[in-house]
N, C-alpha and C positions, 0 to 999 in steps of 0.2 A: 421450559427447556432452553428458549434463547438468551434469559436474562441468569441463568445458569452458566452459561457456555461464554454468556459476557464478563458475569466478575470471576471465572474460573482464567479467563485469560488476563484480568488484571493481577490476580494472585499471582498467578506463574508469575508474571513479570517482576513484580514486586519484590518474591524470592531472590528470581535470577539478581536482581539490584543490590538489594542486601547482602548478598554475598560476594558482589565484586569489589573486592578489597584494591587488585593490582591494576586489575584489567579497567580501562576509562569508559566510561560511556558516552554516549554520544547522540545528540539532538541534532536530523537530519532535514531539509528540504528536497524535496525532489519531482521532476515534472515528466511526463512518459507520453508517447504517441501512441494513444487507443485503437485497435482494428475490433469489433466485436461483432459477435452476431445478436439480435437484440432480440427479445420477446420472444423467444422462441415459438410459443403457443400460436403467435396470430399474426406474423410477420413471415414471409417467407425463408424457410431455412438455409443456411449457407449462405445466403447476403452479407457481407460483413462493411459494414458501416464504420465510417472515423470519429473518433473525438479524441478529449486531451484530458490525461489522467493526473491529478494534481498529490502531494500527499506530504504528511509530517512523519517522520520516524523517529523511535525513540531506542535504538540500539542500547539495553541494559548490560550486557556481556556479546564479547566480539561473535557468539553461537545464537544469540536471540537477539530479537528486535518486535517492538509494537509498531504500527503504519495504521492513522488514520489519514481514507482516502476518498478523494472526491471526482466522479469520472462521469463529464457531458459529452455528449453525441451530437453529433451535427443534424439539426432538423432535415429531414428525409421522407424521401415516398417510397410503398412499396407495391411493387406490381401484383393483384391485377385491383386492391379492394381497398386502401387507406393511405390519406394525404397529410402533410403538415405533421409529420410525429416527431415530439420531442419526448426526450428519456435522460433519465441520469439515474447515476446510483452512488450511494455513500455505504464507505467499507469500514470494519476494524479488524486488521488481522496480525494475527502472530507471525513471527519470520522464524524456522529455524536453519540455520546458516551451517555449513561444513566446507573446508576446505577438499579440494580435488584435487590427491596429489601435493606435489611441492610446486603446485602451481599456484599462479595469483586467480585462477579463475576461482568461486565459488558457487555451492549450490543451496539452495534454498526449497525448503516445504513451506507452504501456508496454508493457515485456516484462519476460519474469522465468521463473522454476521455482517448484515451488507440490508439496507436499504433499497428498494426499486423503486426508482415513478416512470413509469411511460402514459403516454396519449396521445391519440393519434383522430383522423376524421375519417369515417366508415364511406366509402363512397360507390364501391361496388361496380362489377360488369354490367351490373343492370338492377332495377327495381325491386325486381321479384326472384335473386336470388337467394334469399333467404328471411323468414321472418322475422330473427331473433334480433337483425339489425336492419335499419333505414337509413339512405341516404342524406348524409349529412351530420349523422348521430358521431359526437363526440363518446368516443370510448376510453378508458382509462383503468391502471392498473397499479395498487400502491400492495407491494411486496416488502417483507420482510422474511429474510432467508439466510442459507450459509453459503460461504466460501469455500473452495478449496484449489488447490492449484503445485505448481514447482515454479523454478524458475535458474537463473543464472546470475551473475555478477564478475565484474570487474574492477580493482581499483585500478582507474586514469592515473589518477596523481595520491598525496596522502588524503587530501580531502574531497577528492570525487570519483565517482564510483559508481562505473556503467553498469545496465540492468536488462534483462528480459525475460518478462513472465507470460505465464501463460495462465487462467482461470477460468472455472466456472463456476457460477451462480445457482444455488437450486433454491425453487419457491413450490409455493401450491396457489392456487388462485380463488380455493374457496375450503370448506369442510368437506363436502366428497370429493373434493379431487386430489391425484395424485400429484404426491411431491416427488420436482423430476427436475431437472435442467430449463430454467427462463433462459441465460445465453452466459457464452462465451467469449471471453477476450481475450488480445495479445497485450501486453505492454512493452515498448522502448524507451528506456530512458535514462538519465541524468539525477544522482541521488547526489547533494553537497552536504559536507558535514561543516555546521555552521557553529556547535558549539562543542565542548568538552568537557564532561563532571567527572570527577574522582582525584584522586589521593596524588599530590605529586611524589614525581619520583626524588626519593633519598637518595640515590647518588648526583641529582642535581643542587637538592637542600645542602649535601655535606658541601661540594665545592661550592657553592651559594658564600657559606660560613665559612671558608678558606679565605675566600677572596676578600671580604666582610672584615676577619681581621688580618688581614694580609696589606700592608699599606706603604706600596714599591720608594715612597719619596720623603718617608719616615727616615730620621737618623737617631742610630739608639749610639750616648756614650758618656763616660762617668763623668759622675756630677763631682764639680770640685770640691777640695778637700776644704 
C-alpha cells in the first residue's frame, strides 16, 4: 500500500514535469519552526514540543510540488512516566498549490509517507504501576505512516516564499492495533528557490538575436568604384 502510494506520487510528478513546457520549475531549500505534539500513544496529549523542520522541494508546475522533509524535536520529558525522549520524522509529500483570489497568498493540500523514530526512558510514578514496563526500560517506536495536512504561502520576494502548515501523522504500532494519529505539527517557515529548469523565454531569445546582430559602432558604406 505504502510503496504504492510512493511511486504513485513520483508518477504524478513526473507527468506534471513533462508537460510543463512554459511554465519553470523549480528546485527549493527551505527551513520551518516545528510546534508538534509527539507520539500521541504514550506521551501526554496536547503538549506540543519544538524542533526544526528542514526540507528540499521540487515545484514541477507553479500547482504542484514534491518536498522531501526532515523534522527533529528537542529532547524532552513528559510528565508523569518518561525521561530523555528524542524523535524525528522523515517525510515525502506532494504539494497542491492554488491561488486565493487575486491575491499573492496561496493555498496548499498535502499528502505523502513519513518515517517515525521516537524513544524515550520509562521511568514512572512508582515501581508498581504497571507491569508491562520497569523503570529505567528504554522504550522505542519506529513508524512508517501517512501524511496529510493544508497549509498557506506567501511570496516575500521572487525567490522567497513564506509558509505555514499544519499536519498530521497517522501510524499503527503493531498488527492489532488501530491505525489513528501518532502527532501533529505546525510548520513556519522560509522556502528559497535556489534553482530554475525549463525552456527560456522567446521573446527574450528574439531580442537576444537583435542585439547579436545589431552592432551600434559598425559603419556600413560603398565600397569604391
Amino acid at each position: 500500500m505504502i510503496k504504492r502510494c510512493v511511486i504513485s506520487l513520483f508518477l504524478a510528478g513526473s507527468a506534471f514535469s513533462a508537460t510543463a513546457q512554459v511554465n519553470t520549475s523549480k528546485l527549493c531549500l527551505g527551513a520551518a519552526f516545528d510546534y508538534s505534539v509527539i507520539n500521541n500513544r504514550k506521551e501526554v496529549r496536547g503538549q506540543y514540543k519544538p524542533g526544526i523542520n528542514l526540507r528540499m522541494m521540487y515545484l514541477t508546475r507553479s500547482f504542484f510540488g514534491i518536498s522531501a522533509e526532515y523534522t527533529h524535536h528537542v529532547k524532552h520529558n513528559t510528565v508523569p512516566a518518561l525521561r530523555n525522549i528524542t524523535s524525528w520524522n522523515a517525510d515525502l509529500n506532494g504539494h497542491f498549490i492554488c491561488n486565493i483570489g487575486e491575491s499573492d497568498l496561496k493555498f496548499t493540500a498535502l499528502f505523502g509517507v513519513d518515517y517515525l523514530r521516537w524513544e524515550g526512558t520509562y521511568v514512572g510514578p512508582s515501581l508498581n504501576d504497571n507491569n508491562k514496563y520497569y523503570y529505567g526500560m528504554i522504550l522505542r517506536n519506529r513508524w512508517i505512516g501517512a501524511n496529510m495536512g493544508c497549509g498557506f504561502s506567501h511570496d516575500i520576494t521572487k525567490r522567497v516564499h513564506g509558509f505555514g502548515e499544519f499536519k498530521v501523522r497517522m501510524a499503527t504500532e503493531g498488527k492489532d492495533d488501530l491505525f489513528g494519529v501518532a502527532d501533529a505539527s505546525f510548520n513556519f517557515g522560509v522556502r528559497v528557490n535556489i534553482l530554475e529548469i525549463g525552456e527560456k523565454d522567446e521573446n527574450s531569445e528574439k531580442s537576444h538575436r537583435e542585439r547579436r546582430h545589431t552592432n551600434p559602432n559598425r559603419k556600413y558604406k560603398w565600397l569604391p568604384k
